[in-house]
C-alpha positions in Angstrom: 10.5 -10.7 -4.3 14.4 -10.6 -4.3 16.6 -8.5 -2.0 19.0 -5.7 -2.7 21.1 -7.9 -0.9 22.2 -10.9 0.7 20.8 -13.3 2.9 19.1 -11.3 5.2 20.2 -10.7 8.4 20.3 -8.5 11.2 20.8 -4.6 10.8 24.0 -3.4 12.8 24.3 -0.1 12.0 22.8 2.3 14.2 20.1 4.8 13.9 20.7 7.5 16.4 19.9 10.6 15.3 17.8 10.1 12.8 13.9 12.1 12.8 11.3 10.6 12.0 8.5 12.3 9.5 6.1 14.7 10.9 3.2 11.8 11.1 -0.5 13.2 11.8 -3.7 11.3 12.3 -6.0 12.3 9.6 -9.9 10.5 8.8 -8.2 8.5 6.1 -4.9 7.2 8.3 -1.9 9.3 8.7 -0.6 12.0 6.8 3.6 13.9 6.5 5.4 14.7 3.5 7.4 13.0 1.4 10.1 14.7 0.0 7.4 18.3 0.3 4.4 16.3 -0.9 1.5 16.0 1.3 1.1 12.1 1.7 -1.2 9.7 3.4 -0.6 6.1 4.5 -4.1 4.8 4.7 -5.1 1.9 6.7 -6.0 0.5 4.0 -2.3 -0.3 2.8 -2.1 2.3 -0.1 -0.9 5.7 -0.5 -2.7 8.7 -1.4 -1.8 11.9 -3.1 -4.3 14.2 -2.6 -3.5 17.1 -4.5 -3.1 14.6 -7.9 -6.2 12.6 -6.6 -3.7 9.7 -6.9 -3.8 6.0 -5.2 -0.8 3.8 -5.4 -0.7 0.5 -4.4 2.2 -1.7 -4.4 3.0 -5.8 -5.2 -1.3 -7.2 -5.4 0.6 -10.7 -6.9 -3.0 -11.6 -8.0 -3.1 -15.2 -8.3 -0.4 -16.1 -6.0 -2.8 -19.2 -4.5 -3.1 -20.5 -8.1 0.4 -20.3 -8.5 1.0 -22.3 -5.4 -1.3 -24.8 -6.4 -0.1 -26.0 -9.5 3.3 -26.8 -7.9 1.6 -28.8 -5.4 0.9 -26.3 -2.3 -2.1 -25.6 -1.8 -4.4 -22.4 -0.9 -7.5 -21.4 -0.7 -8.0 -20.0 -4.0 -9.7 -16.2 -3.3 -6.2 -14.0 -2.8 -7.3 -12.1 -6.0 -11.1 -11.8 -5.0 -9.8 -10.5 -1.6 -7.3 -8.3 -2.8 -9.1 -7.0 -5.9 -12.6 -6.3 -3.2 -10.2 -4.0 -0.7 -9.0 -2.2 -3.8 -12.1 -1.7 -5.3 -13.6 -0.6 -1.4 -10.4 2.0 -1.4 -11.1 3.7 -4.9 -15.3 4.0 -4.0 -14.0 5.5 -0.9 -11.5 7.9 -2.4 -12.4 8.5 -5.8 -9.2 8.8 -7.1 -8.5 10.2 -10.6 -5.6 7.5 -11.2 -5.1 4.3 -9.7 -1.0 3.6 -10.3 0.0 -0.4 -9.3 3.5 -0.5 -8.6 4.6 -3.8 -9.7 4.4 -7.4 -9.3 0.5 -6.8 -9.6 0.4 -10.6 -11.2 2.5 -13.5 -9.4 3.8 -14.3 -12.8 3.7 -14.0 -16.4 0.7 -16.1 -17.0 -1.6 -15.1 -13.6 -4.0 -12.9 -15.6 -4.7 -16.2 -17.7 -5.7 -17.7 -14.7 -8.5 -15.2 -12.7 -11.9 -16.7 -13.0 -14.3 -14.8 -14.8 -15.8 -12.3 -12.0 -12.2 -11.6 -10.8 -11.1 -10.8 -14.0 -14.5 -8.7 -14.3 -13.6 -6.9 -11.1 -10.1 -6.0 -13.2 -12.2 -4.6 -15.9 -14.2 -2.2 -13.5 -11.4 -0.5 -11.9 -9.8 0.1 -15.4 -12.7 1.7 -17.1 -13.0 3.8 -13.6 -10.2 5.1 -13.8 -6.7 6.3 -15.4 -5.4 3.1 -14.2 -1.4 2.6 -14.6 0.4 -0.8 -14.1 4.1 -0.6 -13.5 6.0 -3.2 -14.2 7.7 -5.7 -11.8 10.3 -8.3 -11.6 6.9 -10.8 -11.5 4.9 -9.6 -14.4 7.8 -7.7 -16.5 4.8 -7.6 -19.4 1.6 -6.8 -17.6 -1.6 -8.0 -19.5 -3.0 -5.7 -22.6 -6.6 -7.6 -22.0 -7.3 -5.6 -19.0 -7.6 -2.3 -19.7 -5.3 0.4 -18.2 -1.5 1.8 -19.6 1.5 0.0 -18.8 5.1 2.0 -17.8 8.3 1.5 -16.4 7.7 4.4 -14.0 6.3 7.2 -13.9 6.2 10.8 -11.3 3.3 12.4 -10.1 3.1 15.4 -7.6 7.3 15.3 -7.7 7.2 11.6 -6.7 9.1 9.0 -8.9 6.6 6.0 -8.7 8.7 2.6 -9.7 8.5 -1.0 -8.7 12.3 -1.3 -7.2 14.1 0.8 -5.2 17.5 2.3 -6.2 20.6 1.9 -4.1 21.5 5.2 -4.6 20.1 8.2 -3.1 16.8 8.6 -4.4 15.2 11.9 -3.0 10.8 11.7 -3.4 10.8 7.7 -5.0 8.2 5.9 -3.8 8.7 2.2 -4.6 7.6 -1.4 -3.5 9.1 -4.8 -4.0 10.5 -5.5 -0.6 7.0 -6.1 0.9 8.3 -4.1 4.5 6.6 -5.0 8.0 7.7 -3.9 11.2 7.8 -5.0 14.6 7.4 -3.1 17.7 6.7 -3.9 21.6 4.4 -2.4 24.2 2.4 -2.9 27.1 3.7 -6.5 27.6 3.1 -7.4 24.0 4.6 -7.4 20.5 2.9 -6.6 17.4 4.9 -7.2 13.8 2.4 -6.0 10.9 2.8 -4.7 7.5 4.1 -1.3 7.4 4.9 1.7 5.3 8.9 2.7 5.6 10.1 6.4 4.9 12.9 8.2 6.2 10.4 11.2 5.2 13.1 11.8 1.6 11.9 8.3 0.3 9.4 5.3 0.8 9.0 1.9 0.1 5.0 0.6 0.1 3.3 -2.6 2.0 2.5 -5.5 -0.3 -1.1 -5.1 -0.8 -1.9 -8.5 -2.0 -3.4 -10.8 0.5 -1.2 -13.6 -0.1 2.2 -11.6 0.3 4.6 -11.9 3.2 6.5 -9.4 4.7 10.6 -8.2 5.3 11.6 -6.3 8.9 12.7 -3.1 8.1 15.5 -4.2 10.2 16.9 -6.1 8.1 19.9 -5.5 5.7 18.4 -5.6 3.0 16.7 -2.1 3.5 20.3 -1.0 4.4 20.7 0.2 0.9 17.7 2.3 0.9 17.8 3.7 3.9 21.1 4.0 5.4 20.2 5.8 8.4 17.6 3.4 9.0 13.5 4.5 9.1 10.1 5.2 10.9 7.3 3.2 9.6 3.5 3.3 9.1 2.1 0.0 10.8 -1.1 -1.6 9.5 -2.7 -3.2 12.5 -6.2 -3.9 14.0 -7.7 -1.9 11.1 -5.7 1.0 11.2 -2.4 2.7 10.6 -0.1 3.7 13.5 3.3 5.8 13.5 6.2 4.0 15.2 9.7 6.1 15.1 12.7 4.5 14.3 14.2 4.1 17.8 10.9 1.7 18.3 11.5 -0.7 15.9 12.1 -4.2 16.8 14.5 -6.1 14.5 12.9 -9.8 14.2 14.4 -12.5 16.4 
């Protein structure tokens, strides 16, 4: 992951003012619209599109732990498994028609060499299940033809621009991924920091899905680019997904 930035540091400027989406609890986790398409952050960590019977998910970096090991730090070596088995338990849920990754799916350029046979079977499955689109990413610029599925820079679905990075500029409905956002709030006497969805309701940037991947506080500068009046977020805690508004959210520190 790189930043659209700096070094990070802490956000100064101030958020007053701005509103967060229209979040509702739904069976799957919570739903508003993103730049007028009906969304769902699902606790799952992925995004669902409904009406296009679409799931994106965002940064898997499947065989991250392998990648650690050959430089001498070492993991237990079942991210992929992990990650691959909460996909595959999102897409029997949902049944989506298309199944887009956005990016830095692999941990680098020669990860898919590396799955073991089952995980690489487990590839296999979801790709002959489904219309199954991997976006490329500053980790895995190339991703692997071996695998099944269709390979693109980005792509839009339901009026949403589905890419890896985010743009500085104004970017009205992209939905993008790279900057692996958590968030951090307080209550009753305690504070809870978890992965999160961000989205100033116009734009959003996705959790990493991958089990291995850390995470940024929205807090911090380097989101400053892509949303300049700062943003609500989607938490992923304790199994679920929970709104917090903007004027909850805890910078890190």
């Amino acid at each position: 992951m790189t930043m659209l930035s700096g070094a990070p540091r802490k956000r100064t400027s101030s958020r007053a003012g701005l509103e967060s989406p229209d979040f509702r609890p739904c069976e799957e986790g919570v739903t508003f619209s993103l730049a007028g398409a009906a969304v769902v952050a699902t606790a799952g960590g992925a995004l669902w599109i409904p009406a296009a019977q679409t799931l994106i998910v965002s940064d898997l970096h499947l065989e991250k732990g392998s990648s650690f090991a050959r430089r001498g730090q070492m993991l237990p070596p079942y991210d992929s498994r992990a990650t691959l088995a909460r996909l595959e338990a999102l897409v029997l849920t949902l049944r989506p028609a298309c199944v887009v990754s956005l990016g830095d799916s692999f941990h680098d350029p020669y990860a898919a060499a590396r799955l073991d046979a089952a995980d690489a079977a487990a590839v296999r499955r979801l790709t002959d299940a489904v219309d199954f689109v991997w976006i490329e990413g500053n980790h895995d610029p190339h991703p692997p033809a071996d695998l099944g599925g269709r390979a693109a820079t980005e792509i839009t679905v339901a009026g949403l621009r589905l890419r890896h990075e985010p743009q500085i500029s104004p970017a009205l409905g992209e939905v993008a991924g790279h900057l692996h956002p958590c968030a951090a709030i307080a209550g009753r006497g305690r504070r809870i920091r978890a992965r999160c969805f961000a989205t100033d309701g116009a734009r959003l940037v996705m959790p990493a899905f991958g089990a291995y991947t850390g995470g940024l506080n929205v807090c911090d500068e380097a989101f400053a680019p892509v949303f300049p009046q700062g943003c609500a977020a989607v938490l992923l805690a304790r199994g679920g997904a929970y709104p917090a508004p903007s004027a909850r959210l805890l910078p890190d520190g």
